[in-house]
C-alpha positions as CSV (number, residue, x, y, z in Angstrom):
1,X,29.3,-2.1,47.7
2,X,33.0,-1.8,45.7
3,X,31.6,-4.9,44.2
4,X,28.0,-4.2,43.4
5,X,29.1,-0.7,41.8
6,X,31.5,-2.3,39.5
7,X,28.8,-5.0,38.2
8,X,26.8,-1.9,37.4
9,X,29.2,-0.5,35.7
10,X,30.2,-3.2,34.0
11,X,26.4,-3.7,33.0
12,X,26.4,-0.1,31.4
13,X,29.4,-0.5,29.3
14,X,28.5,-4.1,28.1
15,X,24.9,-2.1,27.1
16,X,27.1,0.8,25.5
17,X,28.9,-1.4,23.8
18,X,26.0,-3.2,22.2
19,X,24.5,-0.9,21.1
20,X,27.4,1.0,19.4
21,X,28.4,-2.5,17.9
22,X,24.6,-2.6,16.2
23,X,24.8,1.1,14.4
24,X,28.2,0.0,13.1
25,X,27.0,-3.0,11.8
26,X,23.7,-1.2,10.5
27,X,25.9,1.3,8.7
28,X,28.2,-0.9,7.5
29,X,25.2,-3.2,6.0
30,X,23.2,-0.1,5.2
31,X,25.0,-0.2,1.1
32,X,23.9,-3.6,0.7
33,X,20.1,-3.4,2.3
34,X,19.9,-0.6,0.3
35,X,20.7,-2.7,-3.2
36,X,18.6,-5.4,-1.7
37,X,15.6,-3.2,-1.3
38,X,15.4,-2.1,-4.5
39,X,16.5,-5.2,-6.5
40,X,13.7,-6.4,-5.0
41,X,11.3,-3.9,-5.4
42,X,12.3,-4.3,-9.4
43,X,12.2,-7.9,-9.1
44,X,8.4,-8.1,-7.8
45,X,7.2,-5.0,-10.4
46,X,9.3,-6.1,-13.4
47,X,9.9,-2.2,-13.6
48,X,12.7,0.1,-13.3
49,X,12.6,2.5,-10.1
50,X,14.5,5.3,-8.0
51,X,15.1,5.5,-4.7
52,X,16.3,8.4,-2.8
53,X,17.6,7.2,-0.1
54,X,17.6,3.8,2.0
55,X,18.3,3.4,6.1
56,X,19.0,1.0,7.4
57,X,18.5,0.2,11.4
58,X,18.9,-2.8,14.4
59,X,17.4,0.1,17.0
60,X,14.7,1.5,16.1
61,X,12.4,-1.3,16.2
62,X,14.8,-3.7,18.0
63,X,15.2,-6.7,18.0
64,X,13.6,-6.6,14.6
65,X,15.2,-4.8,11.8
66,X,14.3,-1.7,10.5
67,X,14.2,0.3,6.9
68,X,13.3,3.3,5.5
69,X,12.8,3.9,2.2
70,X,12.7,7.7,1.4
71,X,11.3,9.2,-2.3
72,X,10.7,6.2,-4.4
73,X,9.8,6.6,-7.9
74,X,7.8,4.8,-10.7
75,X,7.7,6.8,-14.1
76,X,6.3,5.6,-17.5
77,X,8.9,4.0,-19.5
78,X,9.6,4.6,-23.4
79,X,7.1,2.8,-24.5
80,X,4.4,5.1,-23.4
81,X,6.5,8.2,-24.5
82,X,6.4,6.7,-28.1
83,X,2.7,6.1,-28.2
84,X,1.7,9.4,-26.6
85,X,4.1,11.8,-26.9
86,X,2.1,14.7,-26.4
87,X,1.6,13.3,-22.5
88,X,4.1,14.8,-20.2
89,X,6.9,12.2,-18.7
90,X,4.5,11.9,-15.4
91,X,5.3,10.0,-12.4
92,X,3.2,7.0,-12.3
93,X,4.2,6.5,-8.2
94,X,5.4,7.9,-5.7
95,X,6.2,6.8,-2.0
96,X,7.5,9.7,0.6
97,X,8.6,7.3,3.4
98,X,8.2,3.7,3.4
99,X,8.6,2.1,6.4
100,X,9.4,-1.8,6.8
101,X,10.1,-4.2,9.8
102,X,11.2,-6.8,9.3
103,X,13.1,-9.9,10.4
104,X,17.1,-9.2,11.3
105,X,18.5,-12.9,10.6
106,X,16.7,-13.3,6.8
107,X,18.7,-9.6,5.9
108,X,21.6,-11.9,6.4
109,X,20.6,-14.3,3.9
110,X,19.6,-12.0,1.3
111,X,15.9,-12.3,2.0
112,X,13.5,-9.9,3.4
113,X,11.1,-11.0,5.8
114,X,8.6,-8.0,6.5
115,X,6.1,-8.4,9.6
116,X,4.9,-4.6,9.2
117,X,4.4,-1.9,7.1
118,X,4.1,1.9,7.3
119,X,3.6,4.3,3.8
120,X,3.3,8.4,4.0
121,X,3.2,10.8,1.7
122,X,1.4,8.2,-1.5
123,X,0.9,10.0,-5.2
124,X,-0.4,7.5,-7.9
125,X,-1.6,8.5,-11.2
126,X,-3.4,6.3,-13.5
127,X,-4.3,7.4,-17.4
128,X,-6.5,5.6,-19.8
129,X,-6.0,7.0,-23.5
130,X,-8.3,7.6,-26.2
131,X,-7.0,3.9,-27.7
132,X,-7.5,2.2,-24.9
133,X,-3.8,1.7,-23.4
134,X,-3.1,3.1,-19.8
135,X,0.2,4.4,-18.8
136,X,0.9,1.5,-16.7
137,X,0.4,-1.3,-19.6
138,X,4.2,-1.7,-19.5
139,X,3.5,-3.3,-15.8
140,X,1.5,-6.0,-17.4
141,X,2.8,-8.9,-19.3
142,X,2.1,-9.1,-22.9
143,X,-0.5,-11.8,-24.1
144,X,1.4,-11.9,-27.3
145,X,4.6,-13.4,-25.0
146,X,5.5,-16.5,-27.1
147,X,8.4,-17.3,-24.3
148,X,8.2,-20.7,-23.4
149,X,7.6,-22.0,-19.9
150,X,8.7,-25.1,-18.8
151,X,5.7,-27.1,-16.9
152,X,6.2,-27.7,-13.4
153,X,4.5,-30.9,-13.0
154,X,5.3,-30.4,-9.0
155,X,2.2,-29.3,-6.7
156,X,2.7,-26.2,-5.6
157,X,2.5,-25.4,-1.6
158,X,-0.3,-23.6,-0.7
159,X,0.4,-20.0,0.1
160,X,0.8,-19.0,3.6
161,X,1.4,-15.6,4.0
162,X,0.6,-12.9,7.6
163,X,0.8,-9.0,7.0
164,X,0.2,-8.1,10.9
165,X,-0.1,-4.4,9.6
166,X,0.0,-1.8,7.1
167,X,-0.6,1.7,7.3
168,X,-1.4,4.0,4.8
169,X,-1.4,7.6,5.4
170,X,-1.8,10.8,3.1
171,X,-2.6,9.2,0.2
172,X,-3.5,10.4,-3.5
173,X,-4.8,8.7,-6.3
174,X,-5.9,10.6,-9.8
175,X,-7.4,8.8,-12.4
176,X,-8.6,10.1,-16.0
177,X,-10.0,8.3,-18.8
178,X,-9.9,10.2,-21.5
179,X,-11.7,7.6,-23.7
180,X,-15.0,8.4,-21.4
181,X,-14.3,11.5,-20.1
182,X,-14.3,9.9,-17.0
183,X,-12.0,11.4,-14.1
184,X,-11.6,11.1,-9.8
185,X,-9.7,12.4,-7.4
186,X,-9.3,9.7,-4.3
187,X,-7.7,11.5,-0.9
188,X,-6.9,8.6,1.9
189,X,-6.0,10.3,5.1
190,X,-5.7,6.8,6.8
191,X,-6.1,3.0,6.7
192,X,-4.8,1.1,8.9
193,X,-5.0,-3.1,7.7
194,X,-3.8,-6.7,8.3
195,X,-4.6,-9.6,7.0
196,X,-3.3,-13.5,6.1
197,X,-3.7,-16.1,3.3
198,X,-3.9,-20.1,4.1
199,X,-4.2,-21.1,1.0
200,X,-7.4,-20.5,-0.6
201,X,-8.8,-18.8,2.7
202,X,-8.2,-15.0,3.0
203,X,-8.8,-13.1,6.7
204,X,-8.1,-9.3,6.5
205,X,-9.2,-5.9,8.4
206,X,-9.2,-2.3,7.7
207,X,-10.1,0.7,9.0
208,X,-10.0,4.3,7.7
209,X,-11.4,7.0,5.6
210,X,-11.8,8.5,2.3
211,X,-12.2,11.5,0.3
212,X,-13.5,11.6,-3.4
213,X,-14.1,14.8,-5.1
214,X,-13.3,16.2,-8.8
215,X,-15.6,13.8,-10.3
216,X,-17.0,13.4,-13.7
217,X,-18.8,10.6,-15.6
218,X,-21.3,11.1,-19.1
219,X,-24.7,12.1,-18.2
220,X,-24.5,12.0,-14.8
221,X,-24.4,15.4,-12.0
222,X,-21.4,13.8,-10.5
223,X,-19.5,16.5,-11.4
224,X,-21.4,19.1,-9.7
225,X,-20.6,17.1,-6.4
226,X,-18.2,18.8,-4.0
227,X,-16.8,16.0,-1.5
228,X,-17.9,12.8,-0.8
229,X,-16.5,11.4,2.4
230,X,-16.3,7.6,3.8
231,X,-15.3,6.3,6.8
232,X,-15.7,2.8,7.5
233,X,-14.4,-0.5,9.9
234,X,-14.5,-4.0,8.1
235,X,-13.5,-6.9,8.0
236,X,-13.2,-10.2,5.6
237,X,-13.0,-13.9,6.5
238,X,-14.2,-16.5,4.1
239,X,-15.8,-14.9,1.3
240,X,-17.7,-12.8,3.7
241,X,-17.4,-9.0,4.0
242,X,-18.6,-7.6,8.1
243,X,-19.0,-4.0,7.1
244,X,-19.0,-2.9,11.4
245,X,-19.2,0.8,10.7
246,X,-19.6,2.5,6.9
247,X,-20.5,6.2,7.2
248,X,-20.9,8.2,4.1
249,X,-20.9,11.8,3.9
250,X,-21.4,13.9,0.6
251,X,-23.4,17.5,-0.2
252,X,-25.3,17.2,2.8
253,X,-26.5,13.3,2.8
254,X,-25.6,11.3,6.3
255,X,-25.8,7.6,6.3
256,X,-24.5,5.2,8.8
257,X,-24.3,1.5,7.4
258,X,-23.7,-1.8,8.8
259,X,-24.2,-5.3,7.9
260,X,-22.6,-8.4,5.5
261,X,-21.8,-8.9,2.2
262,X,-21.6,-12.6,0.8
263,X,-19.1,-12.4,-2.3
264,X,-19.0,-16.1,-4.7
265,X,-20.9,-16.5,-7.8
266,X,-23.2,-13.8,-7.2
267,X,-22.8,-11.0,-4.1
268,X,-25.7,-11.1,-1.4
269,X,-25.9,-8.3,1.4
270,X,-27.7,-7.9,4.3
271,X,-27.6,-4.4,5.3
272,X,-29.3,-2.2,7.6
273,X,-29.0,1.4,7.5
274,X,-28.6,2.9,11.4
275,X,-29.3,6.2,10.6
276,X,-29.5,8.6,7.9
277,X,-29.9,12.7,7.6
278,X,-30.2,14.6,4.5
279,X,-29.5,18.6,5.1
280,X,-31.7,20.5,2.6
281,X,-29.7,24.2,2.4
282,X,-26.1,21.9,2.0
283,X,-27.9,20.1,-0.8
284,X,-28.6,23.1,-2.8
């Protein structure tokens, strides 16, 4: 019994000890996942950001690696200050709390490995000026780039790449074009996706909802549209769309969809429309 009782015991402690060895760790690595992170996130964009605040964790999601990236920030940069002064400094994006898992050993070697993906609290702003540019043309490389790249003459691997989920959630997206008077206002409560890439062939699903309202465009009555709500299940493998569920919902018009959409040269669909209702006195 003595013995049994101290095997226990000795089972507890080895467990306490475990897991006070992996927050030190965590906190002691915390400094440099947090450099990593955003290194990175400058590397992929090409653009400077801000982070509040990066955590780092072996616990949460153990044995994978977990990290959250609190307040992350995109704002225009000079460029579009210069050209438009008269625009207010506005933050092109903004992430509330990004969550990553990811794979413990590549941390260790620098690299991050991430197997899932969880975003709150999304604001993204696009502008289109009366010229033309957009507040995010700093983003995109110049065509006037006379740097010289050497040619690889080795062939490149065929990407292989699995995302086994990303959520979205509370998302908001305004876009203006003041060149057409043109403006939306997208609300995503949800969407959940996943997808992979073998080479040239591309699998993916998603599921969700979303809102659009405050809508304009020339000589049309979109404006004098309140809300126009879609939810919808669907998937893609090899150039074909499976739309399993689409429901749209706007000033009284009900329409369940399903059915295919073949996307190459030209777009085919085969659709058939389950039901649809139109309320006369919400119409009005």
């Amino acid at each position: 019994m003595k013995k049994a009782l101290k095997i226990f015991l000795y089972f507890i402690l080895t467990i306490f000890v475990l897991i006070l060895l992996l927050i030190v760790i965590a906190k002691l690595a915390e400094n440099k996942i947090a450099h990593l992170v955003t290194d990175k996130i400058e590397e992929e964009i090409k653009a400077p950001v801000n982070v509040d605040e990066v955590s780092f964790s072996l616990l949460r999601q153990f044995p994978y690696a977990s990290i959250k990236i609190s307040g992350l920030y995109l704002g225009a940069n000079d460029s579009v200050a210069k050209l438009h002064p008269e625009v207010p400094a506005d933050t092109i994006l903004y992430l509330g709390n990004t969550y990553l898992k990811v794979k413990t050993k590549a941390l260790f070697d620098n690299k991050i490995e991430v197997l899932g993906v969880k975003i709150e609290d999304v604001d993204i702003k696009y502008d289109i000026y009366n010229d033309g540019t957009t507040n995010i043309d700093f983003l995109i490389p110049s065509k006037t780039d006379t740097t010289k790249v050497a040619e690889d003459t080795v062939a490149s691997e065929p990407i292989n790449a699995l995302l086994k989920k990303l959520e979205l959630r509370n998302v908001n997206v305004h876009y203006t074009d003041d060149s057409t008077d043109t403006r939306a206002f997208v609300h995503i409560p949800e969407i959940i996706t996943s997808g992979q890439m073998m080479g040239e062939q591309i699998t993916g699903l998603a599921k969700g909802s979303m809102e659009l309202s405050d809508l304009n465009y020339p000589e049309t009555n979109l404006s004098k549209m309140n809300k126009t709500r879609l939810t919808f299940d669907i998937g893609y493998k090899h150039d074909t769309v499976t739309i399993k569920n689409l429901k749209i919902n706007t000033d009284g018009v009900y329409i369940n969809l399903r059915g295919k959409a073949f996307v190459g040269d030209e777009i085919y669909t085969d659709m058939n429309i389950d039901s649809a209702v139109f309320d006369s006195r919400r119409a009005e």
